[in-house]
N, CA and C atoms as an extended XYZ file, in Angstrom:
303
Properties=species:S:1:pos:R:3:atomname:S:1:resname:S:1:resid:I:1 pbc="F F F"
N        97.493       96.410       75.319 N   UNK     1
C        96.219       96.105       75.913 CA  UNK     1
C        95.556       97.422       76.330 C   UNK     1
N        94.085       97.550       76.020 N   UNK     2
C        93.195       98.707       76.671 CA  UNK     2
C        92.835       98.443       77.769 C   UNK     2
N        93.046       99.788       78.555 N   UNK     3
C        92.486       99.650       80.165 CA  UNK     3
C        91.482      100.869       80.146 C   UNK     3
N        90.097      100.577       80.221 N   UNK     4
C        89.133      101.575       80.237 CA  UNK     4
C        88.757      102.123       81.280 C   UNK     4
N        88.956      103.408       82.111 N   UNK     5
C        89.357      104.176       83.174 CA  UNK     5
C        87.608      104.849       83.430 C   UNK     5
N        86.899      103.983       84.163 N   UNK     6
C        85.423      104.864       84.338 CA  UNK     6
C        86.036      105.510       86.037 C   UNK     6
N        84.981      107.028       85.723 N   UNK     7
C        85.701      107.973       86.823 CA  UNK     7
C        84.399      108.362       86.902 C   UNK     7
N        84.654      109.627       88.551 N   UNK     8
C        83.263      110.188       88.569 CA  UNK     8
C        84.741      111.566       88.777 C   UNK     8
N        83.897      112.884       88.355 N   UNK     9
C        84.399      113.632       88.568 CA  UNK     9
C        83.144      114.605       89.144 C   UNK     9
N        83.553      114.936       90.944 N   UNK    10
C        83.114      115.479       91.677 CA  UNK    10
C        82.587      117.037       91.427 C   UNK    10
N        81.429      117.583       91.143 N   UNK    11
C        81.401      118.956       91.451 CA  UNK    11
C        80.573      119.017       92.331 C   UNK    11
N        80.527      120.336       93.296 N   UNK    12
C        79.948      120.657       94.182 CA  UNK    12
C        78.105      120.366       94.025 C   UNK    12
N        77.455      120.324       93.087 N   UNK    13
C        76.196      120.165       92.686 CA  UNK    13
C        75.804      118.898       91.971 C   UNK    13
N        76.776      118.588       91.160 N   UNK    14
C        76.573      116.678       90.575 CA  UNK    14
C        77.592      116.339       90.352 C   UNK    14
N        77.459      115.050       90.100 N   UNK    15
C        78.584      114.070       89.455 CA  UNK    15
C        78.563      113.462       88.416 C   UNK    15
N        79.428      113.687       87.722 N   UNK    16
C        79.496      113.050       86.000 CA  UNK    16
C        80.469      111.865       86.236 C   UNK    16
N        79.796      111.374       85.591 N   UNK    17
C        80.348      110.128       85.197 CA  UNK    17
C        81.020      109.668       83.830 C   UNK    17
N        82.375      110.044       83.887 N   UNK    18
C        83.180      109.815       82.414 CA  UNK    18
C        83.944      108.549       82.530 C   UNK    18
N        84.781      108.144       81.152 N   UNK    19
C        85.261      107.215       80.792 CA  UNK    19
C        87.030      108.005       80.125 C   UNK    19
N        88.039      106.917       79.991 N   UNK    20
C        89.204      107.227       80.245 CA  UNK    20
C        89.896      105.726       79.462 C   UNK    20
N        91.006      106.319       78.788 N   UNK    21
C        91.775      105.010       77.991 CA  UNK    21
C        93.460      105.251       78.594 C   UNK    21
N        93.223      104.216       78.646 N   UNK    22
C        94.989      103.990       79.267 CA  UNK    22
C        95.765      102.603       78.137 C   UNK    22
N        96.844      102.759       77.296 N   UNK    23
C        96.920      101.445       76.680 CA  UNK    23
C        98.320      101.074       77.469 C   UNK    23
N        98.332       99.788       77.663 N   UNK    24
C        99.535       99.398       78.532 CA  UNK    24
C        99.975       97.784       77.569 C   UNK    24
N       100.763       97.561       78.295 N   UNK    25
C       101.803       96.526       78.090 CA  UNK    25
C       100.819       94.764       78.336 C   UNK    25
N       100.411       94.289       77.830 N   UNK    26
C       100.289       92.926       77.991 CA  UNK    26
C       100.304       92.594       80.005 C   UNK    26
N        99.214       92.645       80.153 N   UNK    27
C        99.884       91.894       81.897 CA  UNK    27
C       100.351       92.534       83.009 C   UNK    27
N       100.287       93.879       82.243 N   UNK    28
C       100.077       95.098       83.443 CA  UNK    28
C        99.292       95.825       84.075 C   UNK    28
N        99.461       96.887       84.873 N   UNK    29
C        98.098       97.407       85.212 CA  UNK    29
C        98.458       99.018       85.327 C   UNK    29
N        97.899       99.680       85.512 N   UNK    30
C        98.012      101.201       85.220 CA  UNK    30
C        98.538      101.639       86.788 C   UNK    30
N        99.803      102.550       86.365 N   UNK    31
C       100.614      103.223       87.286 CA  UNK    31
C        99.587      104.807       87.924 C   UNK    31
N        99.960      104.820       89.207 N   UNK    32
C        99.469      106.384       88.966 CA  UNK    32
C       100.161      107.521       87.792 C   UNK    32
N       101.429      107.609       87.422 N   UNK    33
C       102.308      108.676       86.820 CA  UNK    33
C       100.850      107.752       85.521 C   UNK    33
N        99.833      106.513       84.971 N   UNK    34
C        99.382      106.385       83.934 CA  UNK    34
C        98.056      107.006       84.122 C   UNK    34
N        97.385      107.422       85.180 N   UNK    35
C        96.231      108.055       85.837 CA  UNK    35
C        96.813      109.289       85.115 C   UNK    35
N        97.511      109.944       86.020 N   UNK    36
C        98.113      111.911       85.644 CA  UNK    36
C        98.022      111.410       84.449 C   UNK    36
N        98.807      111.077       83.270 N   UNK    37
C        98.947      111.343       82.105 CA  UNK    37
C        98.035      111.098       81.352 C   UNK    37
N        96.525      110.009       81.385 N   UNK    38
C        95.543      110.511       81.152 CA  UNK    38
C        94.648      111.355       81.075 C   UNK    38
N        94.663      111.691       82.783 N   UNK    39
C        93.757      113.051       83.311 CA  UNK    39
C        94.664      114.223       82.731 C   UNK    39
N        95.821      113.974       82.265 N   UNK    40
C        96.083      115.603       81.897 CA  UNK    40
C        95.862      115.489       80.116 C   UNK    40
N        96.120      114.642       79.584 N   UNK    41
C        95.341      114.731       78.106 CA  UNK    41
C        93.688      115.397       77.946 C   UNK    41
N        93.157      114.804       78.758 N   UNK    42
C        91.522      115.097       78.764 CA  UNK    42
C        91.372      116.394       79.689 C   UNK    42
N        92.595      117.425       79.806 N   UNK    43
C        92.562      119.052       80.395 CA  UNK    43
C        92.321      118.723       82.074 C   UNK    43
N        92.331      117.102       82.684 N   UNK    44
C        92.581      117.714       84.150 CA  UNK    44
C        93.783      117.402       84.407 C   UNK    44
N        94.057      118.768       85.375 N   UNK    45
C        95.302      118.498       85.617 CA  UNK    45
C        95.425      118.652       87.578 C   UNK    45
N        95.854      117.658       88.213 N   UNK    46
C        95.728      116.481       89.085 CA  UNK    46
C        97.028      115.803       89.580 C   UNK    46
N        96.368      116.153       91.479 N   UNK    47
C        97.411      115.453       92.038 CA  UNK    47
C        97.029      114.175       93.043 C   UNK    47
N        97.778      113.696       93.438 N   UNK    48
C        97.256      112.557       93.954 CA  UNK    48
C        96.635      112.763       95.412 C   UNK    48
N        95.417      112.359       95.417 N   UNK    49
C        94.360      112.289       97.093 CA  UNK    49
C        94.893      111.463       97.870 C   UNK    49
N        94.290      110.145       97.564 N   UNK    50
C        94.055      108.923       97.964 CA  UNK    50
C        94.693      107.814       97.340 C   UNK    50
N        96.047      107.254       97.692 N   UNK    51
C        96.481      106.077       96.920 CA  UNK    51
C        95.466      104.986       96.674 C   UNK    51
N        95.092      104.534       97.673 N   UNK    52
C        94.304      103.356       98.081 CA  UNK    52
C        93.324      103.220       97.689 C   UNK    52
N        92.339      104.382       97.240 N   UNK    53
C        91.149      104.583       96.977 CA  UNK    53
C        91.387      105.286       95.375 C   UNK    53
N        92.034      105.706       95.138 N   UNK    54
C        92.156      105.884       93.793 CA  UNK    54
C        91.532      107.497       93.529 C   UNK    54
N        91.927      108.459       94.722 N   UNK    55
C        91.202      109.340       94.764 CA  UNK    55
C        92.298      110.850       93.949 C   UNK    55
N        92.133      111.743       92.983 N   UNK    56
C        92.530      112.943       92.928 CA  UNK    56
C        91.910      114.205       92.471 C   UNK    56
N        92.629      115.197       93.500 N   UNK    57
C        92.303      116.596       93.332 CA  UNK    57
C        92.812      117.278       92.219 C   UNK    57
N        92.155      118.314       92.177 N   UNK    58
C        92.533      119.167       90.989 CA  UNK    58
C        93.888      119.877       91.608 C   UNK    58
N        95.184      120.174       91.103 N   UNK    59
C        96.309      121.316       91.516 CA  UNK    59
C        95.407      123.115       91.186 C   UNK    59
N        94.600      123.079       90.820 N   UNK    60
C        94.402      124.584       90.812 CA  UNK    60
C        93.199      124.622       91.465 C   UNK    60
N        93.315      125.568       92.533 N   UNK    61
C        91.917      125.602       93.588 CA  UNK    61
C        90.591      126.298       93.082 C   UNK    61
N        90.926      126.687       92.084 N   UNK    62
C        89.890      127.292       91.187 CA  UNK    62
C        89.374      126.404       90.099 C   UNK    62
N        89.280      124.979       90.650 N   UNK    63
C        88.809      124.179       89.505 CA  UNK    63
C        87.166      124.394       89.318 C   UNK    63
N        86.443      124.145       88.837 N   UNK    64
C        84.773      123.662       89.272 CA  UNK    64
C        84.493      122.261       89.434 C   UNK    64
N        85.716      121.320       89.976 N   UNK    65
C        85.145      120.195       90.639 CA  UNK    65
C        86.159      119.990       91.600 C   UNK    65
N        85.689      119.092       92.799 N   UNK    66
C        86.087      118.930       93.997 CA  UNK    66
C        87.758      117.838       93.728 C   UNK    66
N        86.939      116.815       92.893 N   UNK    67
C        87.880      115.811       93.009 CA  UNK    67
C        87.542      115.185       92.016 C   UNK    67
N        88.329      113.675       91.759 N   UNK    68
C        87.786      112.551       90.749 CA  UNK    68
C        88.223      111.112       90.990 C   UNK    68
N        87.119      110.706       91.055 N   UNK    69
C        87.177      109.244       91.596 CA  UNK    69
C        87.172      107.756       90.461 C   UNK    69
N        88.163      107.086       90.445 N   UNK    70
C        87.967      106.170       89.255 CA  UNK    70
C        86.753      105.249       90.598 C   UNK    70
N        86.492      104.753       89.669 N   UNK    71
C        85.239      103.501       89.561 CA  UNK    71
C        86.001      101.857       89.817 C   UNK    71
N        86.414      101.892       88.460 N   UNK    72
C        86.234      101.048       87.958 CA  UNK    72
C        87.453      100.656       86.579 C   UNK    72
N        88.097       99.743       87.050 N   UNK    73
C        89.094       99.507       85.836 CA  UNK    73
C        88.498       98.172       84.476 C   UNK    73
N        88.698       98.859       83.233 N   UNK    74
C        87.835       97.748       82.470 CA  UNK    74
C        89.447       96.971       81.452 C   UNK    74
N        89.903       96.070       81.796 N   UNK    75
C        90.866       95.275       81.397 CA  UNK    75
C        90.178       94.694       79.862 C   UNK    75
N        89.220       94.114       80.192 N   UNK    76
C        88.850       93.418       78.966 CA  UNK    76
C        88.526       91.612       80.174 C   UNK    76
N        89.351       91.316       81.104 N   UNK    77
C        89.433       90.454       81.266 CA  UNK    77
C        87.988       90.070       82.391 C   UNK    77
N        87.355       89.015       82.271 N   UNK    78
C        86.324       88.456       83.007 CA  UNK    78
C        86.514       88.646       84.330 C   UNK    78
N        85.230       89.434       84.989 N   UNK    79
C        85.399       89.444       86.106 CA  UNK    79
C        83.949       89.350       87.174 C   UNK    79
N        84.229       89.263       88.150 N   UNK    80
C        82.859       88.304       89.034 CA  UNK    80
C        81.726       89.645       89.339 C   UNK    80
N        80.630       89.735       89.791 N   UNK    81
C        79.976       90.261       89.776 CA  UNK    81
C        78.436       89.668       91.010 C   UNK    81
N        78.683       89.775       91.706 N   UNK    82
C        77.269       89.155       92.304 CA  UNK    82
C        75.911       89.449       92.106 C   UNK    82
N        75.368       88.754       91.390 N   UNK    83
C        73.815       89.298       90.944 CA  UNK    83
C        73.239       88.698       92.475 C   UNK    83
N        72.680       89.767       93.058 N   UNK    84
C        72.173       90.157       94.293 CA  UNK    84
C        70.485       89.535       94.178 C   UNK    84
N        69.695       90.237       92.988 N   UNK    85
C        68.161       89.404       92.919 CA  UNK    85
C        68.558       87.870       92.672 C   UNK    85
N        69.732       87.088       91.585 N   UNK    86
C        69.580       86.029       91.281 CA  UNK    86
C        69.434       84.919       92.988 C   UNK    86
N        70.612       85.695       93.681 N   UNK    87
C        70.879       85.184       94.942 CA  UNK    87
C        70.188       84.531       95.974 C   UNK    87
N        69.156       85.928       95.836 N   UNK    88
C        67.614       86.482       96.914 CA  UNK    88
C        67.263       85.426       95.895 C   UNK    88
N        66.559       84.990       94.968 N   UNK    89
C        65.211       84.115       94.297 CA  UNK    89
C        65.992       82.815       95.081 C   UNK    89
N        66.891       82.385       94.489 N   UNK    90
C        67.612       80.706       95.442 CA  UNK    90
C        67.509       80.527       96.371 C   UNK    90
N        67.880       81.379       97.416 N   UNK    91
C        68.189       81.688       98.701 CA  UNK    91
C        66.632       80.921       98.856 C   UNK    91
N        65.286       81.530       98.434 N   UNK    92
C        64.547       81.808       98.928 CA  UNK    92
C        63.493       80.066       98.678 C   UNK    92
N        63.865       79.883       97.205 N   UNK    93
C        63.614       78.447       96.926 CA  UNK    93
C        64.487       77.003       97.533 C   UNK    93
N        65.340       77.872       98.142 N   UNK    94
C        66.019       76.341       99.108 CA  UNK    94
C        65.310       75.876       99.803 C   UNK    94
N        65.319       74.206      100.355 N   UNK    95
C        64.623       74.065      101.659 CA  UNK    95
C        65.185       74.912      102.893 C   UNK    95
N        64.744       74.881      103.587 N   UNK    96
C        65.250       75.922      105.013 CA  UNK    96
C        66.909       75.498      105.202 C   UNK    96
N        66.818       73.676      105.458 N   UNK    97
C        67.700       72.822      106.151 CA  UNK    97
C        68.422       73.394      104.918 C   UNK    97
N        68.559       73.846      103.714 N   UNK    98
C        70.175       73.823      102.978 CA  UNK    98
C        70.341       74.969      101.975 C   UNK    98
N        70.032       75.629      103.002 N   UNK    99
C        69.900       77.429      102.689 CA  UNK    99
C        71.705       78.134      103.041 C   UNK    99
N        71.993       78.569      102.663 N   UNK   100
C        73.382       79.330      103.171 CA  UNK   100
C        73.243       80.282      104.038 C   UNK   100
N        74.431       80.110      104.565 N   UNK   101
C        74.419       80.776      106.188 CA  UNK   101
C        74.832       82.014      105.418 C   UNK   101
């Protein structure tokens, strides 16, 4: 299965926004040791920030970016999304009495 790895990678002046392939096993999900071994194919080479947040630094302090942040994991599999205008138009065409709290 493809796991499509969207990242921002931090420099001091902008942020790029790249993309990242991880292929895994049926029903799994990507390890950090599957993060490093991506980011070091595509020349970064990276240690771990932030478990939780999915955050890493460069190991050489002389990188030209701060850090790199995944986004966003793309499985393939359906996932929810709240369309925020669709919400606001309903919201707004309800009667008062059966509007959501």
């Amino acid at each position: 299965m493809e796991c499509i790895v969207h990242f921002n990678v931090v420099h001091p002046d902008k942020v790029k926004e790249l993309r990242g392939l991880i292929l895994l096993e049926a029903g799994t999900k990507p390890t950090e040791a599957d993060f490093l071994s991506m980011f070091s194919d595509m020349g970064f080479q990276l240690i771990v920030k932030d478990r939780e947040k999915l955050i890493f630094a460069p190991t050489d302090p002389g990188a030209d970016y701060k850090e790199i942040r995944i986004r966003e994991l793309d499985t393939g599999e359906d996932k929810y999304v709240e369309d925020k205008d669709l919400k606001s138009v309903i919201t707004n065409l309800l009667p008062p009495t059966q509007r959501p709290i």
